[in-house]
N, CA, C, O and CB atoms as a CASP TS submission, in Angstrom:
PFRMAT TS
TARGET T0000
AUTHOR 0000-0000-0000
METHOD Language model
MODEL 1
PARENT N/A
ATOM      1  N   UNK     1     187.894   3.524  81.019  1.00  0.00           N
ATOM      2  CA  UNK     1     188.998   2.655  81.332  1.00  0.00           C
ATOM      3  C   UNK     1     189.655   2.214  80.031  1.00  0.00           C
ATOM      4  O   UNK     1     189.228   1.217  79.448  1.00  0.00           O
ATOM      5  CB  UNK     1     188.531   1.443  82.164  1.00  0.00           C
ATOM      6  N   UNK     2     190.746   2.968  79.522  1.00  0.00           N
ATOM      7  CA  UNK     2     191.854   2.414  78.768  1.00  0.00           C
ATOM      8  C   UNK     2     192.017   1.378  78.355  1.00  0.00           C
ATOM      9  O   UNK     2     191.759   0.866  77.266  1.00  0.00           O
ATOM     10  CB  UNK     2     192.717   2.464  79.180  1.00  0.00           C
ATOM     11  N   UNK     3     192.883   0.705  80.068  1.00  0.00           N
ATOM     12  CA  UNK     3     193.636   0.163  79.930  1.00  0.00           C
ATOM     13  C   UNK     3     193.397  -0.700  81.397  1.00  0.00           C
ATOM     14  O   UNK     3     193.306  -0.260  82.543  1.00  0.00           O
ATOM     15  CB  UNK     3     194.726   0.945  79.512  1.00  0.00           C
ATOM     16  N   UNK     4     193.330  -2.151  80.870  1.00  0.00           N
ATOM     17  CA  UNK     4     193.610  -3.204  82.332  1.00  0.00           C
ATOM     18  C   UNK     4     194.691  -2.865  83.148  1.00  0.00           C
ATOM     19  O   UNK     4     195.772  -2.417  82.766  1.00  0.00           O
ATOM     20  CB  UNK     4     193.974  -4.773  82.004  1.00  0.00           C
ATOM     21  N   UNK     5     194.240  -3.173  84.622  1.00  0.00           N
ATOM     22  CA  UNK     5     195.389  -2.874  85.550  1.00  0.00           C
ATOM     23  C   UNK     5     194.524  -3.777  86.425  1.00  0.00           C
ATOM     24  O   UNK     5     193.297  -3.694  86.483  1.00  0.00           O
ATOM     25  CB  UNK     5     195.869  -1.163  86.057  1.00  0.00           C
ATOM     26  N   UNK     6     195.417  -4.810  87.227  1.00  0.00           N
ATOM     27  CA  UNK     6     194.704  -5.318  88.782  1.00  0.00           C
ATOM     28  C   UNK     6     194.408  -4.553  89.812  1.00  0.00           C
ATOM     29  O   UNK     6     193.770  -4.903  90.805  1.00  0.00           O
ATOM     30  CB  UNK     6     195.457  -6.180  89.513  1.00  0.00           C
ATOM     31  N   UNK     7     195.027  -3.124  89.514  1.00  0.00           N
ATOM     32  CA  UNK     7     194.979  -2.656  91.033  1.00  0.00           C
ATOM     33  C   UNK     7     193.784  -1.732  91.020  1.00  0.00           C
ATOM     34  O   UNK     7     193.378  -1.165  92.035  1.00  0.00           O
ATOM     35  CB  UNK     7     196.419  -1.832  91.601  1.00  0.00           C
ATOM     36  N   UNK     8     192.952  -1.541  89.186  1.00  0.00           N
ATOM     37  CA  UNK     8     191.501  -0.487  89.951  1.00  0.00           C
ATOM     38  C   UNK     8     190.748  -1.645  90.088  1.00  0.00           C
ATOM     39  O   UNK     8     189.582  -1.403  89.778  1.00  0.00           O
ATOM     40  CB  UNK     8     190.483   0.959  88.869  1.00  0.00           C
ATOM     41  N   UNK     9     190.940  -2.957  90.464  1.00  0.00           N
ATOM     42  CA  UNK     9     189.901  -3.597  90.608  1.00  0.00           C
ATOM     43  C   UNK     9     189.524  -3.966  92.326  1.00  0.00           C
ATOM     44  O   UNK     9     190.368  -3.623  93.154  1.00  0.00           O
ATOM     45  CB  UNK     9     190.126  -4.770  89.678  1.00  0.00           C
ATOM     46  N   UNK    10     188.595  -4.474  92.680  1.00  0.00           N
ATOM     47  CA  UNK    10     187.036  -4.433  91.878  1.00  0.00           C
ATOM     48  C   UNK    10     186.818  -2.531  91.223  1.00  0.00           C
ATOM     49  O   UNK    10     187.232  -1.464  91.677  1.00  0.00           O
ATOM     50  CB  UNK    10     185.396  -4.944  93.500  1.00  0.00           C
ATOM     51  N   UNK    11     186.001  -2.868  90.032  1.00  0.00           N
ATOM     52  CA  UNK    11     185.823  -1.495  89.796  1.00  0.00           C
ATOM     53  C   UNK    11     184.121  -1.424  89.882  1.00  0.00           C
ATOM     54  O   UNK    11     183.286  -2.155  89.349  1.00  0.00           O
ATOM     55  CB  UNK    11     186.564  -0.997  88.261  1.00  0.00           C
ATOM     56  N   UNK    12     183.943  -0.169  90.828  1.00  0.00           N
ATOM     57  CA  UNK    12     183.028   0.048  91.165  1.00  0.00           C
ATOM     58  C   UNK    12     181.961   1.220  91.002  1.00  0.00           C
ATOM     59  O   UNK    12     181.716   1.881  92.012  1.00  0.00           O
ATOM     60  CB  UNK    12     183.337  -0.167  91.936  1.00  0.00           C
ATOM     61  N   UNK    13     181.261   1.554  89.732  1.00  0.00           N
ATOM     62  CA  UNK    13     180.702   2.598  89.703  1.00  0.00           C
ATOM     63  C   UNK    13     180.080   3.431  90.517  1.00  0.00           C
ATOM     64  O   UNK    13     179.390   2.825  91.336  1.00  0.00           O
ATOM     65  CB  UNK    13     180.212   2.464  89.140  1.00  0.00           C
ATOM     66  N   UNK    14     180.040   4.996  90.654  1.00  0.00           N
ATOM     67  CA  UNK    14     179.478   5.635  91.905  1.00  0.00           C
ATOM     68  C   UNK    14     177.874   5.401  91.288  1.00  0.00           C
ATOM     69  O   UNK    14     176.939   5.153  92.049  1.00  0.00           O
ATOM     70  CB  UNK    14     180.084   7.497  92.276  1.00  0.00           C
ATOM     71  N   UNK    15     177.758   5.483  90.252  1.00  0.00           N
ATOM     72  CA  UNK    15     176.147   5.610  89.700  1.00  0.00           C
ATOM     73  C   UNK    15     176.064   4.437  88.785  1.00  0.00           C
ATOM     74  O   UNK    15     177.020   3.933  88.197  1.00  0.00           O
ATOM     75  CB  UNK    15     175.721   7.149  88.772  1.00  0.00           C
ATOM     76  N   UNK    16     174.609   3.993  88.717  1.00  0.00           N
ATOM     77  CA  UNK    16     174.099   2.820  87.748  1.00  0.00           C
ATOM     78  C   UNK    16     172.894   3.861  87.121  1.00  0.00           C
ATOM     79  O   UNK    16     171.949   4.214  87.827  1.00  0.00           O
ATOM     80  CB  UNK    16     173.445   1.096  88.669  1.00  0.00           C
ATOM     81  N   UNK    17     173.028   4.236  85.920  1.00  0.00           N
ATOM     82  CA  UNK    17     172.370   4.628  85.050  1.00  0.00           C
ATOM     83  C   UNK    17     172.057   3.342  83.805  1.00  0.00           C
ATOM     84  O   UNK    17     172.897   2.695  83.180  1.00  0.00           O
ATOM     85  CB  UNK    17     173.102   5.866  84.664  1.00  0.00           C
ATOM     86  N   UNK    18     170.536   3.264  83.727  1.00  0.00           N
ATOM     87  CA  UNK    18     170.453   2.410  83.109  1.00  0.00           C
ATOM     88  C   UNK    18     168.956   3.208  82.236  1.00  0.00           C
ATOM     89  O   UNK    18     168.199   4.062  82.698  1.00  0.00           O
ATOM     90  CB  UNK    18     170.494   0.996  84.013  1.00  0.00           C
ATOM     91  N   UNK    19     168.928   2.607  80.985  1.00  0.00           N
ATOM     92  CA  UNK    19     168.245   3.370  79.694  1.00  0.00           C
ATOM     93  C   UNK    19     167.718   2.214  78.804  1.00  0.00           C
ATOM     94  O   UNK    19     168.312   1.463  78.031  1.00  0.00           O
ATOM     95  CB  UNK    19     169.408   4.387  78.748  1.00  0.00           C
ATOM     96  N   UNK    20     166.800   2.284  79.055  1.00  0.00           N
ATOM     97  CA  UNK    20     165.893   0.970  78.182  1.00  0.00           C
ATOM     98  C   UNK    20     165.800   1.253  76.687  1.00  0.00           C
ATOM     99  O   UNK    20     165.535   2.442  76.507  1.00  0.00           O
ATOM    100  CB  UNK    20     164.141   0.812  78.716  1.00  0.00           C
ATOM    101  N   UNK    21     165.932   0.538  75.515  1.00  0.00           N
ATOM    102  CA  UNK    21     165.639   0.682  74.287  1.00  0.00           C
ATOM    103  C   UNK    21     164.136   1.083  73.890  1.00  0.00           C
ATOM    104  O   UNK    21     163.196   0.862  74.653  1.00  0.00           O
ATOM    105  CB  UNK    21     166.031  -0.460  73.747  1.00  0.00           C
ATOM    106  N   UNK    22     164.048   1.437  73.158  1.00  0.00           N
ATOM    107  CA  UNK    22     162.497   1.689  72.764  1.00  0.00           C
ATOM    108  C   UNK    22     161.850   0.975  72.426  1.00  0.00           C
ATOM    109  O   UNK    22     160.795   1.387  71.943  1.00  0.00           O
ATOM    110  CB  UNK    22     162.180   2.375  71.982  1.00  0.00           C
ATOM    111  N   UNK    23     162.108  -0.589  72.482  1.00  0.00           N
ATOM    112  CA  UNK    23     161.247  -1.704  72.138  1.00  0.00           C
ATOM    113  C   UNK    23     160.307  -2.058  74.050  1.00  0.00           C
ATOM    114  O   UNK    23     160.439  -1.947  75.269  1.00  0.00           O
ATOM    115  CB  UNK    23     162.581  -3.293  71.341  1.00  0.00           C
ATOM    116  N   UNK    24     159.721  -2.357  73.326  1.00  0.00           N
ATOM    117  CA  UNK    24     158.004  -2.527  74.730  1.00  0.00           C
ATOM    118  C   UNK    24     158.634  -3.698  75.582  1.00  0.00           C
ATOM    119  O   UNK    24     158.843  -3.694  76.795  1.00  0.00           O
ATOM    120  CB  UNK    24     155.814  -3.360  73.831  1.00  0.00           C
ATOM    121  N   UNK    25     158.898  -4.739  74.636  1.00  0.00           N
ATOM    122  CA  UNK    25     159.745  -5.725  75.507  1.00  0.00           C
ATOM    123  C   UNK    25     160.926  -5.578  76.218  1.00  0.00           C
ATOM    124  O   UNK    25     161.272  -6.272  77.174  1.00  0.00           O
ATOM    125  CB  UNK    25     160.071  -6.613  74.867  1.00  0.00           C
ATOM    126  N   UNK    26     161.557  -4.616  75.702  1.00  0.00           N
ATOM    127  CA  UNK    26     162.846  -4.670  76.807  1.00  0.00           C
ATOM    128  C   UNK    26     162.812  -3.690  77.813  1.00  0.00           C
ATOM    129  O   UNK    26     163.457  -3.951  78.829  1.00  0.00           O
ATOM    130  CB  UNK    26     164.258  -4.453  76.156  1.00  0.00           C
ATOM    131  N   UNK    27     162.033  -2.312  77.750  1.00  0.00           N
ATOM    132  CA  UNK    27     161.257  -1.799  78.494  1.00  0.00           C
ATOM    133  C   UNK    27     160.714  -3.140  79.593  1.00  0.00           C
ATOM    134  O   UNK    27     160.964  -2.826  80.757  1.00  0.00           O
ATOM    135  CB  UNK    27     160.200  -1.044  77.554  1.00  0.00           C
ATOM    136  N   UNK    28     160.151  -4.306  79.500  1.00  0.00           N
ATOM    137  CA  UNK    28     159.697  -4.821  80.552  1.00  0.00           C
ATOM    138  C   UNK    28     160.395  -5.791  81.255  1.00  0.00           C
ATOM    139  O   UNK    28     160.191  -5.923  82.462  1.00  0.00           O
ATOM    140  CB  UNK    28     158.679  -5.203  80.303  1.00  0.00           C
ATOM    141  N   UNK    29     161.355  -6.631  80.541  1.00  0.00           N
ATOM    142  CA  UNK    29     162.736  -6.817  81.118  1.00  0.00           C
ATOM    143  C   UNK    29     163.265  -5.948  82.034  1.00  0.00           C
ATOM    144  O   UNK    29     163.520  -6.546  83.079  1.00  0.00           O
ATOM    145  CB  UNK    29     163.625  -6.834  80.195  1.00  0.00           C
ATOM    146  N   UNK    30     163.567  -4.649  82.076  1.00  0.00           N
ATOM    147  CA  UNK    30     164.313  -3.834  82.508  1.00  0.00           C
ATOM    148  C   UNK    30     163.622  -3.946  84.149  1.00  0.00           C
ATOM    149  O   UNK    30     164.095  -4.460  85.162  1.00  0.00           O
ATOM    150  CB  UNK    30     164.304  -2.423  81.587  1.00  0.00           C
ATOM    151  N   UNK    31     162.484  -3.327  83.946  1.00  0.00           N
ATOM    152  CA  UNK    31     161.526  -3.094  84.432  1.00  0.00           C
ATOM    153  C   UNK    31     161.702  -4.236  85.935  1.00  0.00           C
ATOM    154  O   UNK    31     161.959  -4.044  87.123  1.00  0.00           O
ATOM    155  CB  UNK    31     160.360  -3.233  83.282  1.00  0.00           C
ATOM    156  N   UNK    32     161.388  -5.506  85.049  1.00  0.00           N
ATOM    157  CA  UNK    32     161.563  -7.088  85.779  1.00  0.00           C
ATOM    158  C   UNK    32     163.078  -6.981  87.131  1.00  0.00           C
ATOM    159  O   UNK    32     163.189  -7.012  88.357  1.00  0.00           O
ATOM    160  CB  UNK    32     162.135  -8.550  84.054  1.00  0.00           C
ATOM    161  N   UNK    33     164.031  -6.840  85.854  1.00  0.00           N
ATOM    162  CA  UNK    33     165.183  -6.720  86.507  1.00  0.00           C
ATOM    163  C   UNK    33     165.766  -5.645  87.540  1.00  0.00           C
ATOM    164  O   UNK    33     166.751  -5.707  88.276  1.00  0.00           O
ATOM    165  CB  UNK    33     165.859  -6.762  85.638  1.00  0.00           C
ATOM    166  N   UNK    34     164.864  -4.689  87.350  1.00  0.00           N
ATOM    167  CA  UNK    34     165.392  -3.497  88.431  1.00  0.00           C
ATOM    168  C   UNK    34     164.437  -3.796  89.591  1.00  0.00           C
ATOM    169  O   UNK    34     164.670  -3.220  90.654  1.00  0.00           O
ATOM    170  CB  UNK    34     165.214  -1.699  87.847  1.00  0.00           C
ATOM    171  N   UNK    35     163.482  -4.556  89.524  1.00  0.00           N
ATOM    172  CA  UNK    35     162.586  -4.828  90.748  1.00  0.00           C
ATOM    173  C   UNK    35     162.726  -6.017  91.712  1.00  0.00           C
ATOM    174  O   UNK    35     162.119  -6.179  92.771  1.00  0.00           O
ATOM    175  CB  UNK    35     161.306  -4.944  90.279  1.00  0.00           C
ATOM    176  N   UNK    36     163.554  -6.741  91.197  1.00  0.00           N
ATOM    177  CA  UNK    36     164.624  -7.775  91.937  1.00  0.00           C
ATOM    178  C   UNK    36     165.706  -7.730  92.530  1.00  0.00           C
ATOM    179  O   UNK    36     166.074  -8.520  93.400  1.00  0.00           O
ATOM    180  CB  UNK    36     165.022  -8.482  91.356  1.00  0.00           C
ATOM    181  N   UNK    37     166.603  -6.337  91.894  1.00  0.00           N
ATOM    182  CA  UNK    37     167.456  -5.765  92.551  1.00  0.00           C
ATOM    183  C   UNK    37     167.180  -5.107  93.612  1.00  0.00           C
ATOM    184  O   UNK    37     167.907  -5.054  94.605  1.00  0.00           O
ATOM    185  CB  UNK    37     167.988  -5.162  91.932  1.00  0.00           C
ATOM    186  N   UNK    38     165.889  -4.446  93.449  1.00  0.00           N
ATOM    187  CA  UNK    38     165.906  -3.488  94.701  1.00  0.00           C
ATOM    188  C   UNK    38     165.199  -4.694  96.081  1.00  0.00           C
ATOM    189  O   UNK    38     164.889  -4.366  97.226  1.00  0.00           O
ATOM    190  CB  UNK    38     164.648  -1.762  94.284  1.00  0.00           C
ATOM    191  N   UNK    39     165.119  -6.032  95.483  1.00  0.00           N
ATOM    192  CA  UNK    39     164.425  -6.900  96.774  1.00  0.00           C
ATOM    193  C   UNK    39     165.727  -7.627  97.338  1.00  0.00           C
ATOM    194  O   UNK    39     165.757  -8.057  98.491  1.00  0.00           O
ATOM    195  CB  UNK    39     163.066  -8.208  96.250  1.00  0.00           C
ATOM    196  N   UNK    40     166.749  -7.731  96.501  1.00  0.00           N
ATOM    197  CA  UNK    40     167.866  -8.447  96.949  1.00  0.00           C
ATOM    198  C   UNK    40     168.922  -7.634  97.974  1.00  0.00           C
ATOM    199  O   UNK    40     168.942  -6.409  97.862  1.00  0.00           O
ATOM    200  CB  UNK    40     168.569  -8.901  95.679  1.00  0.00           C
ATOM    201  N   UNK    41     169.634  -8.144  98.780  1.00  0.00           N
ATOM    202  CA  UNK    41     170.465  -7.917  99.486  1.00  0.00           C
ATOM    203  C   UNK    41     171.992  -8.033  98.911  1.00  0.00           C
ATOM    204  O   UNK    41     172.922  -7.468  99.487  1.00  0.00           O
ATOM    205  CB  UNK    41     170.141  -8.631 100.457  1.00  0.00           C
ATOM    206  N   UNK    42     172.157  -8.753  97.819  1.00  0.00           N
ATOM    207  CA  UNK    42     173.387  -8.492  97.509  1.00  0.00           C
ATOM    208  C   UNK    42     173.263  -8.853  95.393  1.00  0.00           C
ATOM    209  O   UNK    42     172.740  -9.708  94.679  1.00  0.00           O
ATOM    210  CB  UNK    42     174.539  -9.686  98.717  1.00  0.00           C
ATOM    211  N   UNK    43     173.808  -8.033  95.261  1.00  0.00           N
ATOM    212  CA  UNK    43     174.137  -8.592  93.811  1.00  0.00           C
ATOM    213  C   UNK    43     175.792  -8.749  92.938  1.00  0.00           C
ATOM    214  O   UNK    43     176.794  -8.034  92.950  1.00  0.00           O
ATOM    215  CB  UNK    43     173.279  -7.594  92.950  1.00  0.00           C
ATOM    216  N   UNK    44     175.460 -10.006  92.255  1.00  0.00           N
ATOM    217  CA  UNK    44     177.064  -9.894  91.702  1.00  0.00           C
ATOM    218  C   UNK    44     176.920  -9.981  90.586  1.00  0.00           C
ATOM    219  O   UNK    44     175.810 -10.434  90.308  1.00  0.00           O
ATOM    220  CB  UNK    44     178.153 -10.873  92.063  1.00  0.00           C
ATOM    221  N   UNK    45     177.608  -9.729  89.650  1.00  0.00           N
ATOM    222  CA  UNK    45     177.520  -9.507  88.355  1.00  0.00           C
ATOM    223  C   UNK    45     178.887 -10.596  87.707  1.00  0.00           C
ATOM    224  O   UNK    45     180.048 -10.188  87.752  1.00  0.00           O
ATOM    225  CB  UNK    45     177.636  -7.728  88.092  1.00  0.00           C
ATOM    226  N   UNK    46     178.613 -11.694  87.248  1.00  0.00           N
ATOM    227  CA  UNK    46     179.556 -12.411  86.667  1.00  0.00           C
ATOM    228  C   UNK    46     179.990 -12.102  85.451  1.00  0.00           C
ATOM    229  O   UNK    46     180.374 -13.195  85.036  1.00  0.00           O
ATOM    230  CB  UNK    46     179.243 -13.507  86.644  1.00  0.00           C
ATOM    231  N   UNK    47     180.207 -11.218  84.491  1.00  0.00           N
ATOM    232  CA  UNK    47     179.911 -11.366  83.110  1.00  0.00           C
ATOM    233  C   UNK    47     181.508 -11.355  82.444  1.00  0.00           C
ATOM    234  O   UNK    47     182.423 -11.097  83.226  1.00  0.00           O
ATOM    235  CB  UNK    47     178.812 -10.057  82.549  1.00  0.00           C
ATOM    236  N   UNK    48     181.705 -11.524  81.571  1.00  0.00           N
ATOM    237  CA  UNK    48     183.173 -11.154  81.480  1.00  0.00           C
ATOM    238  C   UNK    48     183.329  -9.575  80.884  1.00  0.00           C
ATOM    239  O   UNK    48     182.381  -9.276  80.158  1.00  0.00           O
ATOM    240  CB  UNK    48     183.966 -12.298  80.434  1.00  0.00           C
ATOM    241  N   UNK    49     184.203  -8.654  81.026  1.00  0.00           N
ATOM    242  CA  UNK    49     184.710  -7.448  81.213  1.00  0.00           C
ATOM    243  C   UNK    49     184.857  -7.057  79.651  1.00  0.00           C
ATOM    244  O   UNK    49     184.626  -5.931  79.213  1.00  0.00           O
ATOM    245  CB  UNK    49     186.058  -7.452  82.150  1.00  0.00           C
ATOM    246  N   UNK    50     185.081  -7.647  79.241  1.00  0.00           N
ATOM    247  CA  UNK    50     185.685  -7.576  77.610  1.00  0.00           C
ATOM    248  C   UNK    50     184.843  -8.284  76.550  1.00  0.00           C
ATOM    249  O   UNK    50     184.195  -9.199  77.057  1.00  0.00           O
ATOM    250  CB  UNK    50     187.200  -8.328  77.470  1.00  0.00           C
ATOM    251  N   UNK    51     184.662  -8.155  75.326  1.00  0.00           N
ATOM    252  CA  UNK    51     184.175  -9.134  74.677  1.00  0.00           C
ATOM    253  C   UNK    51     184.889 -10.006  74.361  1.00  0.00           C
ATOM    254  O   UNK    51     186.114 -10.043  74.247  1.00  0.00           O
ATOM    255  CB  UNK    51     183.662  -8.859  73.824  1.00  0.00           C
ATOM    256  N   UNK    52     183.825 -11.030  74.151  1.00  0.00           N
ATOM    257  CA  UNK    52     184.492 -12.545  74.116  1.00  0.00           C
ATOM    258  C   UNK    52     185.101 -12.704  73.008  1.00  0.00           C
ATOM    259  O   UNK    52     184.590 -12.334  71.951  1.00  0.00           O
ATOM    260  CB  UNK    52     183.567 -13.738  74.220  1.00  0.00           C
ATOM    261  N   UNK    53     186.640 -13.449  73.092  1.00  0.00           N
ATOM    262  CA  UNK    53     187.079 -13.441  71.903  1.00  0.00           C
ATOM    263  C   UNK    53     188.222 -12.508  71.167  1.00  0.00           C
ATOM    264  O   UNK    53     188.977 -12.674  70.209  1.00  0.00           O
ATOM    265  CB  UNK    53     186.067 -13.337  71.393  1.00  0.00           C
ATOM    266  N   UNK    54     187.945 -11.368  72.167  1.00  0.00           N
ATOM    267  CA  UNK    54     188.783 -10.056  71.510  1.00  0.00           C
ATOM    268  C   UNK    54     190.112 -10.862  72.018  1.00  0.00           C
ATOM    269  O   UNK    54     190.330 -11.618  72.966  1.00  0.00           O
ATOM    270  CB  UNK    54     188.459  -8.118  72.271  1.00  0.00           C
ATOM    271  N   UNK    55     190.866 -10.366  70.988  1.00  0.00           N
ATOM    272  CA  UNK    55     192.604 -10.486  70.894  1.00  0.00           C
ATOM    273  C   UNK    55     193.021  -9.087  71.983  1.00  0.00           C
ATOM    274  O   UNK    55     192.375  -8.039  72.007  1.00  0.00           O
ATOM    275  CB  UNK    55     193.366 -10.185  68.806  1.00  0.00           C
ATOM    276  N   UNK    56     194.558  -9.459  73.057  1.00  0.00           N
ATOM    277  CA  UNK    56     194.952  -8.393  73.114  1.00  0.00           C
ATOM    278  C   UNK    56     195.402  -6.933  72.848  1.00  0.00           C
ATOM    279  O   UNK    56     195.877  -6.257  73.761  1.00  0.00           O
ATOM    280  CB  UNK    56     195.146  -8.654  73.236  1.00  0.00           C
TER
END
């Protein structure tokens, strides 16, 4: 994605590929977090889209 537009939003990936760092700890984070997802019924993701701060 380029470029902002309102109209591809919500944007919705067909796949969630996700790849843990090679540290042991975040390996178990990951781990944590993908096993809550798969117990939940809905998830939303608040985060902001852009980094914080960036200029147009």
């Amino acid at each position: 994605m380029k470029r902002w537009d309102i109209r591809t939003l919500p944007f919705i990936p067909r796949e969630f590929e996700w790849l843990p760092v090679s540290d042991k700890r975040s390996r178990k984070k990951l781990k944590t977090a993908c096993d809550l997802i798969v117990k939940a019924d809905e998830v939303v993701v608040s985060t902001v889209f852009d980094r914080e701060g960036q200029l147009p």
